[in-house]
N, C-alpha and C positions, 0 to 999 in steps of 0.2 A: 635689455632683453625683455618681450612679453611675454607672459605666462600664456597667453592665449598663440604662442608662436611654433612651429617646428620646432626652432630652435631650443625652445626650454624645453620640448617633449625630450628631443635627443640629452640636451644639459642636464636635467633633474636625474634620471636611473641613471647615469655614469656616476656623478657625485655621489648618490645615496649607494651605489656598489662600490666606489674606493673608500668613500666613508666608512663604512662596516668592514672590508679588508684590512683597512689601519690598527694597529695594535693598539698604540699609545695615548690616551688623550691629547699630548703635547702635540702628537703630527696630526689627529682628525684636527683638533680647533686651527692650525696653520695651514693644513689642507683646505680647511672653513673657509676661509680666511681668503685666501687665492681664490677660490671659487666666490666668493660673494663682489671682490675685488671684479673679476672679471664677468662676472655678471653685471654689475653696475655701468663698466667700461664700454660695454654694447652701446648706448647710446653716446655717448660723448667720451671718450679716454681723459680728454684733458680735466674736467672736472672732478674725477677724484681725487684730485689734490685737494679740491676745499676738505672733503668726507677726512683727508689725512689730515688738513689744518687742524679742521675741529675738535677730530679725535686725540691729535698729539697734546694742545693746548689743555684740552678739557682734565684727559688723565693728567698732566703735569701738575695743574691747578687745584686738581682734585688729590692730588698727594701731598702739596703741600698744604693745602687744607688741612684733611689728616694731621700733617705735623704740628700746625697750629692751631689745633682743635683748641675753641675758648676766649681767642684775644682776636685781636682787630683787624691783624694781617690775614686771618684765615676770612673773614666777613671782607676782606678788601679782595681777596683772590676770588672768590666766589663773583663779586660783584665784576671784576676784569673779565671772570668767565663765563658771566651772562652775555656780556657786554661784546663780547670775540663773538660769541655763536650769532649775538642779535643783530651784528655789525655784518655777517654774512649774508643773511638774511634782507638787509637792509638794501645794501646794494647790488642783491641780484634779483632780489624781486620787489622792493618798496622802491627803490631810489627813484625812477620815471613815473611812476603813479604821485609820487608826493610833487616830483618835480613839476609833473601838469598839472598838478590842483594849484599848487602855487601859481604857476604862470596863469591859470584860469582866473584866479581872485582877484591877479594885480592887473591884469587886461580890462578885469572888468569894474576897473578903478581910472582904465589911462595911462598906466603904468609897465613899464616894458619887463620883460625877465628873459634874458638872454642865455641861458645853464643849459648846455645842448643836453641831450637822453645819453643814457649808455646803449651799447648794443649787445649785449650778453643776451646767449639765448638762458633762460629761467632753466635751473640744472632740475632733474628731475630728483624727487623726493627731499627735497632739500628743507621744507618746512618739518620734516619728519623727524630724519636724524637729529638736525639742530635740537628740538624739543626734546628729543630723547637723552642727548647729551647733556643739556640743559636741568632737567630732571634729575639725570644722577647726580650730578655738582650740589645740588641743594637737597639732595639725600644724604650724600656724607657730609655736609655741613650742618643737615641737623640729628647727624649721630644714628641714622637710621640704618645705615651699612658702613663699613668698613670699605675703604678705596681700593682699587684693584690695583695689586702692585707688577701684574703682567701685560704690559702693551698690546701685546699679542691677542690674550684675551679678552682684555677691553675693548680694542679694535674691531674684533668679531662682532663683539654687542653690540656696538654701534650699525657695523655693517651688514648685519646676518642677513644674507639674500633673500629668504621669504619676506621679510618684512620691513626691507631696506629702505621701499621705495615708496611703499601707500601705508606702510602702519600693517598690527597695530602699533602703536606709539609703546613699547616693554618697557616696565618700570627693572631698574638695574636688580631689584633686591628679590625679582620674578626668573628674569632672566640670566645674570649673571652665573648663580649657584648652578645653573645646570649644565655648562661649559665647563665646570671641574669635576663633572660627573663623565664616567664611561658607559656609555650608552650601548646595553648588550639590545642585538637586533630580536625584535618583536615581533612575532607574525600579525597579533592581534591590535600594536598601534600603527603598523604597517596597513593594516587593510581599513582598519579604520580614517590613519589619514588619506588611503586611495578614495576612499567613500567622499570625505568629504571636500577634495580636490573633485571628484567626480560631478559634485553637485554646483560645487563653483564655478566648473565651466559650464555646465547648464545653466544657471542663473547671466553669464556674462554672453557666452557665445547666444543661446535661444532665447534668451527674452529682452537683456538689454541693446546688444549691438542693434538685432531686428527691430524693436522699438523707435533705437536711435535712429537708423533710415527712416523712420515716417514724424519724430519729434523735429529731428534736425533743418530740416528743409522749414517747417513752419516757421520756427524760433527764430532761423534766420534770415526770413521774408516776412515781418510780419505785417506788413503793410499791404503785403498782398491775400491775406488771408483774413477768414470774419472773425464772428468772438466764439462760436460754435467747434470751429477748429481750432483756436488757439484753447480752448478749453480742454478740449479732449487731449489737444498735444500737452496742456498744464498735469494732467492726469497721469496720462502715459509717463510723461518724465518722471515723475515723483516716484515711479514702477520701474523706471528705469535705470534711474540713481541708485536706487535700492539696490538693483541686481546686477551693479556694475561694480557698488563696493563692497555691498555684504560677499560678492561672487570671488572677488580678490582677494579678503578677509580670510574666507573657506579654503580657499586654494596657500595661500598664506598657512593659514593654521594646517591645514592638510601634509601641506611638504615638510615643513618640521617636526610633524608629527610622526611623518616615515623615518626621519632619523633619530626618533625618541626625544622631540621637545615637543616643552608645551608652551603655547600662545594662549594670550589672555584671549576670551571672548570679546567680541567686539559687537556686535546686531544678536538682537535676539527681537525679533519680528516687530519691528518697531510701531509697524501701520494696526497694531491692535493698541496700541496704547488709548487709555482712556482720559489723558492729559496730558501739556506739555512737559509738566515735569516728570508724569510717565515715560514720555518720549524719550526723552534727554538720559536715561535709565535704559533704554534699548537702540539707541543710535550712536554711533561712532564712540563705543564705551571710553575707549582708550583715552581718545581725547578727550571725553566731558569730564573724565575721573582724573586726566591732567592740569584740566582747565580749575579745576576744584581746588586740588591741591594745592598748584603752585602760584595760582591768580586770586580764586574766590576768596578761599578760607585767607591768605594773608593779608588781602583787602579787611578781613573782620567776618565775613560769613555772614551768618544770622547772629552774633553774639553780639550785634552792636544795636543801636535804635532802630528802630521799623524802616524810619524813611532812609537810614544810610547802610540799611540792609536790601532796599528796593535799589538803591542806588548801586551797591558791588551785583548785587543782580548783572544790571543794565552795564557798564564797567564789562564784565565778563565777557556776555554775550558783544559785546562793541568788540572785543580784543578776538574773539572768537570767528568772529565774520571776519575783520580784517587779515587771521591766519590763513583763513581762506583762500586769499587771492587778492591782489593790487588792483581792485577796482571799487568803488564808494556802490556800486550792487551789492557785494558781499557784503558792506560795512551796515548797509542797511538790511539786508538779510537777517542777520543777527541782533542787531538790532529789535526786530520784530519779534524773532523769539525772545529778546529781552522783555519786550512788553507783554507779550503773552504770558512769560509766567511773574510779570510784577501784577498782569490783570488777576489771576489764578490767587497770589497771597493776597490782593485786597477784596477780593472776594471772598476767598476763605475764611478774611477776620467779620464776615456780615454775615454767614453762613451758619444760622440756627443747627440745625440737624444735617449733619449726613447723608444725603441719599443715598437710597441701596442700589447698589453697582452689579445687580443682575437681572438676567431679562432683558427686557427692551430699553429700558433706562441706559443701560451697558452698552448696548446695540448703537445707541442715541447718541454716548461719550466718545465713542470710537468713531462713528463715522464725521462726528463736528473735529474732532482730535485730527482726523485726515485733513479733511475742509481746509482749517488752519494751516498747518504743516504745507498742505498744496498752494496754499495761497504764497507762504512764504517764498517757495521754489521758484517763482515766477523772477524775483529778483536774485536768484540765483545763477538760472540760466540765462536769463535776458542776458543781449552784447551792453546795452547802456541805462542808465536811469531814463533814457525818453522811448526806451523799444519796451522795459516793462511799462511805462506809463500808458504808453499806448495800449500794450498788451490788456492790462486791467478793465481799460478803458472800451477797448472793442468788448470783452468779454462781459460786461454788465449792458452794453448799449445797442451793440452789435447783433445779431442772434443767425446770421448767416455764416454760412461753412467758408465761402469763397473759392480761390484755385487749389482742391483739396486735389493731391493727385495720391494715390496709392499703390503707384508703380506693380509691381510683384502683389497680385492681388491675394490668389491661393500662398505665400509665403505668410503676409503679413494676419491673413485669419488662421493658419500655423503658427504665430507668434502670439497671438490672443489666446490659443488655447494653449500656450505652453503657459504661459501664463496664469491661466488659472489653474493649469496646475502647480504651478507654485504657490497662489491662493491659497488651494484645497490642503494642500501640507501643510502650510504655515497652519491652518486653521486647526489641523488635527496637533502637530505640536503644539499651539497654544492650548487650546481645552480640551481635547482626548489624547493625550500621549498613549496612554494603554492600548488605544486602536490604533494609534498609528504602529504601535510595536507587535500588535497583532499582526497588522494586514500587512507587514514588509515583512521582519526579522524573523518572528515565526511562522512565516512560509517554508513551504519545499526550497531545498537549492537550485533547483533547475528553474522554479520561477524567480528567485532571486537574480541569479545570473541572466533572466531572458530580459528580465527588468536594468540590468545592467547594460546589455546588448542594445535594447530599445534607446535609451539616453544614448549610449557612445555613437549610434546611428543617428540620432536626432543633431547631435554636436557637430556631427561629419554636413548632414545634408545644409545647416543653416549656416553654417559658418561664412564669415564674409572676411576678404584681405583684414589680416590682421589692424584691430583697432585699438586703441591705447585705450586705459581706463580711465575715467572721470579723474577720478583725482591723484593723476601723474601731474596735474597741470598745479597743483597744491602742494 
């Protein structure tokens, strides 16, 4: 089911009103429960049976953990329930990617490899749960929570429909505690998360979907296009990633927040960072602060020598691209931001003074911080390692538009300026919060609402057949 759908407008106020008619904690979380179950089932029914593998194995593993807090069998369970989640993961989304790189190498040795593909279609959100599951295992293993000894409601955390399918990634010792809480109905977190449900589909329906009809077509013709257009579509994309997950992120955090949870933050306007370790600090939180945890710091982190602390860097980010998605684009993706911030610490250790970080200097950090960041996207979206070679390659050499066509003309300079207005917010959330709290919340109500009215009309006219988000495919 997509949020951007009919169907979840009608699914979401049904739920959040039996939810609040429920007496008991015990029936709202098994009420949760079914509804997130059949939310998931929308697109494929048969694959929630892995969501049940994972879940049943994990909790099992994860109690008896618990019981064997301290000795060998608990560090041997833990390690079987890495190894269950990675092993799912392995064969619905890595097994055919490793299998054709192998068969690539040996080919190009003379050498035959005959291991036909699977045909499994890639279940959605499956890099997600797995991780989340994964996470609490080695939270009660290093004594950080206590295991949950209700199926029921462990099941929920695994499953909880707003963020089953893209994240965020909830750490158990976040989410957990608040499924043994009775959630009394809130006007003030209710309207709150309508606000910010409200902006998530402005950020996905108006700027990225319409985006993606003028990226899409280039990216995927790029032989037919110059480096002028693949430029501008390199740009556009970066605006469009953005407001395709922060927009689900918001809608995520929005609907839990109607029924009195809370979601970690995940974007906090990324494209002002003034580095890429700034970035990595306001991009897909969930994940950089998992990828920390449970990869960086046990690699050693910084606590170990410079060059095998450049090295878990680079480690990281490799494992992070390849989370991504079954293709050596992502591997190199990540990759890149590996190097960008091992460029960043060896540059830091030659770095007499400090530069002051306001002004145009600031101006100067942010906009090279994008540069990067855009350049990287290239092997994000690109189909292969020779459509972004190419892609790179017109864009330095190139300097013609090519067959730029822009369909829906008056639509698409209507997505430019929704656009910047999403800009101009971002801009006042980052450095004027106080104006921006002026000029919306203490307004009159009647402009609040006509402002309301504006957006829900803007959502109606742009909307295009439902599109999936970016990172369903992840």
């Amino acid at each position: 089911m997509l949020f951007n759908s009919i169907q979840f407008i009608l699914f979401f106020p049904i739920v959040v009103l039996i939810y609040y008619l429920l007496q008991t904690k015990k029936s709202r979380n098994i009420f949760l429960l079914i509804a997130s179950y059949y939310f998931y089932m929308n697109w494929n029914p048969i694959y929630v049976f892995l969501i049940l593998f994972s879940t049943i194995s994990t909790f099992c593993c994860s109690l008896f953990i618990e019981k064997n807090k301290g000795n060998k069998n608990a560090r041997a369970a833990l390690v079987m329930n890495i190894i269950i989640n990675l092993a799912i993961l392995f064969v619905f989304k890595y097994y055919n990617f490793i299998n054709d790189s192998v068969f690539s190498l040996l080919e190009s040795f003379g050498l035959r490899w005959n291991v036909p593909n699977l045909t499994f279609l890639l279940p959605v959100g499956i890099s997600f749960y797995t991780f989340q599951a994964i996470g609490y295992s080695i939270d009660v293993y290093r004594g950080r929570l206590d295991a949950e000894h209700s199926i029921i409601t462990y099941a929920l955390f695994v499953s909880f429909f707003p963020q089953l399918v893209a994240g965020p990634i909830e750490r158990a010792n976040n989410l957990l505690p608040q499924f043994h809480k009775k959630h009394i109905f809130d006007g003030k977190k209710v309207t709150d998360g309508l606000k910010l449900m409200l902006w998530g589909f402005f950020m996905k329906i108006c700027v990225a979907d319409r985006l993606g009809i003028y990226v899409d077509p280039i990216y995927n013709n790029v032989e037919n296009y110059g480096g002028c257009s693949l430029l501008i579509a390199t740009v556009l994309f970066a605006f469009q990633i953005y407001c395709d997950f922060c927009g689900y992120s918001l809608i995520a955090i929005g609907s839990a927040k109607c029924m009195g949870f809370s979601l970690m933050e995940n974007f906090r306007r990324p494209y002002f960072s003034i580095s890429i370790k700034d970035f990595w600090k306001r991009w897909h939180i969930s994940l950089s602060t998992w990828f920390m945890d449970y990869v960086y710091i046990p690699l050693g982190g910084n606590r170990v020598p410079f060059l095998r602390h450049l090295f878990n860097l680079l480690v990281t980010f490799l494992i992070s691209g390849l989370w991504h998605g079954a293709n050596w684009t992502f591997v190199i993706w990540g990759g890149i931001h590996g190097v960008y911030l091992i460029a960043e610490k060896v540059l830091s250790k030659f770095a007499r003074n400090k530069q002051d970080d306001t002004g145009p200097i600031h101006v100067l950090k942010v906009i090279w911080c994008f540069l990067l960041v855009s350049f990287a996207w290239i092997f994000f979206r690109a189909d292969s390692m020779q459509n972004a070679s190419t892609i790179i390659h017109k864009i330095f050499t190139d300097f013609q538009f090519g067959n730029i066509n822009v369909g829906q003309g008056k639509m698409f300079i209507l997505s430019l300026i929704m656009l910047a207005v999403l800009i101009l917010k971002d801009v006042l959330d980052e450095y004027f919060p106080e104006k921006l709290s002026l000029l919306f919340f203490n307004v009159h109500r009647v402009v609040r609402w006509f402002i309301y009215y504006v957006i829900i009309a803007l959502i109606l006219i742009m909307a295009t057949p439902s599109q999936n988000f970016i990172y369903f495919q992840f």
